[in-house]
C-alpha atoms as one frame of an Amber mdcrd trajectory, in Angstrom:
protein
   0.000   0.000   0.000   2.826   2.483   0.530   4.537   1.749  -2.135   0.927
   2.349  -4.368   0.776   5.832  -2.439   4.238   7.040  -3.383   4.379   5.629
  -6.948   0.952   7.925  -6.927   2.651  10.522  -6.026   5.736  10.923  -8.343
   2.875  10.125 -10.836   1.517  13.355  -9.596   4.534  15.288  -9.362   6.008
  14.299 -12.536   2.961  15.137 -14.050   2.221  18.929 -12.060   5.996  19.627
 -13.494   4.776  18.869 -16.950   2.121  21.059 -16.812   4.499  23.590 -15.166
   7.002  23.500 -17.602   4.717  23.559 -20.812   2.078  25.478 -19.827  -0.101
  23.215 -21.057  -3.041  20.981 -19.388  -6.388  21.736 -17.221  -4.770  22.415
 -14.473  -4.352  26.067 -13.187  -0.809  26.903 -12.329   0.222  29.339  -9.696
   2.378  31.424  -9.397   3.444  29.420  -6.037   3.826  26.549  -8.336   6.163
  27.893 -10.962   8.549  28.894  -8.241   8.109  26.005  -6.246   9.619  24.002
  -9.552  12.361  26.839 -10.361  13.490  26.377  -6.607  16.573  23.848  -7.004
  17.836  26.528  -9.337  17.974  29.300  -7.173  14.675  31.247  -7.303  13.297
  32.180  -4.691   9.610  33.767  -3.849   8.697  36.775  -1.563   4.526  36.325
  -1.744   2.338  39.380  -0.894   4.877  41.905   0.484   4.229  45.115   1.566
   5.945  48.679   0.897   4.466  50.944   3.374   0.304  50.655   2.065   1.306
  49.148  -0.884   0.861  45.466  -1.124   2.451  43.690  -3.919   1.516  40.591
  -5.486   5.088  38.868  -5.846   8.427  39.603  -6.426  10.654  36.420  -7.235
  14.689  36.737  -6.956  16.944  34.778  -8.707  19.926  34.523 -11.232  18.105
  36.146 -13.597  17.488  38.901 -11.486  14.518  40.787  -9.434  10.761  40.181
 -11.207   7.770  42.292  -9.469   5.206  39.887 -10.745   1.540  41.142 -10.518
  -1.275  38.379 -11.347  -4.309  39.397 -12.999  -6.819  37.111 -14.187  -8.909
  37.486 -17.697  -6.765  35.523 -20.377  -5.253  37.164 -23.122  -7.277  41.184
 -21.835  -4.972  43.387 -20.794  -5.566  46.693 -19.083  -3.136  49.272 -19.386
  -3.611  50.341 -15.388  -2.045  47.135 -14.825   1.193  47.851 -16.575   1.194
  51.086 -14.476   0.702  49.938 -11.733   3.660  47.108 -11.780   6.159  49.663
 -13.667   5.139  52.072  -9.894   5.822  49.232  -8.212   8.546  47.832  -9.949
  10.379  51.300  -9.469   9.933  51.675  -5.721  11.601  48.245  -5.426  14.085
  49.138  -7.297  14.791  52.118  -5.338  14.723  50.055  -1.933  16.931  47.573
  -3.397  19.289  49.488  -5.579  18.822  46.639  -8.571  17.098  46.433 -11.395
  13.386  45.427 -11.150  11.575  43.604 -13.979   7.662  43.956 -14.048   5.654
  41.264 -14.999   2.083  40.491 -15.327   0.831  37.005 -14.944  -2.326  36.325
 -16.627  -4.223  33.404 -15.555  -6.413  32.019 -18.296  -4.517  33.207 -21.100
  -4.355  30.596 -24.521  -2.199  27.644 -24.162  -0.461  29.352 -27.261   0.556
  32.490 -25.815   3.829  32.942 -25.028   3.476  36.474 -24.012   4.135  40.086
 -25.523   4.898  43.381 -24.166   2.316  45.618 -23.031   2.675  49.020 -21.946
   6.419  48.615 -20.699   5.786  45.587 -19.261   6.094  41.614 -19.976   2.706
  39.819 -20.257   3.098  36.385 -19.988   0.966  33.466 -18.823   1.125  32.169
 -15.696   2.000  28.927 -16.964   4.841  30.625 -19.451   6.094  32.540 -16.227
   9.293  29.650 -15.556  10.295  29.719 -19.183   9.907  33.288 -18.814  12.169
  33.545 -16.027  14.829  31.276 -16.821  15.491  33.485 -20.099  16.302  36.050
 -18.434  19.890  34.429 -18.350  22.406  35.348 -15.210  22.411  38.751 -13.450
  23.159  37.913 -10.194  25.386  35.809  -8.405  23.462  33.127  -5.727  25.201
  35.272  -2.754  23.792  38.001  -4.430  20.713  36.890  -4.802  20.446  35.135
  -0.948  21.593  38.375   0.280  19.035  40.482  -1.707  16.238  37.955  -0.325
  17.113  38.120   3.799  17.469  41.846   3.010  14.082  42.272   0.744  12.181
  39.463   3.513  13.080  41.518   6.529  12.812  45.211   4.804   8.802  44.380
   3.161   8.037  41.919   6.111   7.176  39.238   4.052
């Protein structure tokens, strides 16, 4: 029986990694999730941090740098107050951190086609594009860099 339960779940991880990494199946992908699976490579996740009022979505840290990531649901609609919104934000990180801040939105629902576009100064991609998305990015930082920049970021937006 435990040996049923396990090979169930590497049948479900296997699987939830597919769908992470392609984009592609019913399943909903989270933001959480993407991360989660970018982990053993060095990303890392702050989730709902705070600058004085403002409340951020996301930002995720990693060799490829600092990503505000703002989630948005609707598919493949975009609103432009979005993009301002994460280029603000994006900016007062930056200024806290003294590093370059990406924005992103996230777009749950989008097409299992879409691989993204800009919009307004700022990356739209699918959640489920958001790893591949990432990982392009290439390296910026250093992993000191970036475990520095996380204690520092985790402690300054009391996430």
């Amino acid at each position: 029986m435990c040996d049923e339960r396990s090979a169930d779940a590497r049948t479900v991880t296997v699987t939830r990694r597919l769908v992470v990494i392609t984009g592609l199946g019913g399943v909903e992908v989270s933001v959480e999730d993407v991360v989660d699976e970018l982990r053993p490579y060095g990303w890392h996740l702050l989730r709902r941090p705070r600058i004085g009022a403002a409340r951020l979505d996301h930002l995720v840290l990693g060799r490829g740098g600092v990503f505000l990531v703002g989630v948005r649901r609707g598919g493949g609609t975009l609103r432009p107050e979005w993009a301002d919104e994460a280029r603000a934000l994006a900016t007062m990180v930056a200024r806290l951190t003294r590093h370059r801040v990406t924005p992103l939105i996230a777009l749950h629902g989008a097409g299992h086609g879409d691989r993204g576009r800009r919009f307004h100064g700022v990356e739209a991609v699918p959640v489920g594009e958001l790893g591949r998305h990432l990982e392009a990015a290439g390296d910026v930082l250093e992993p000191s860099e970036v475990a520095a920049l996380r204690e520092a970021l985790r402690i300054a937006l009391a996430a």
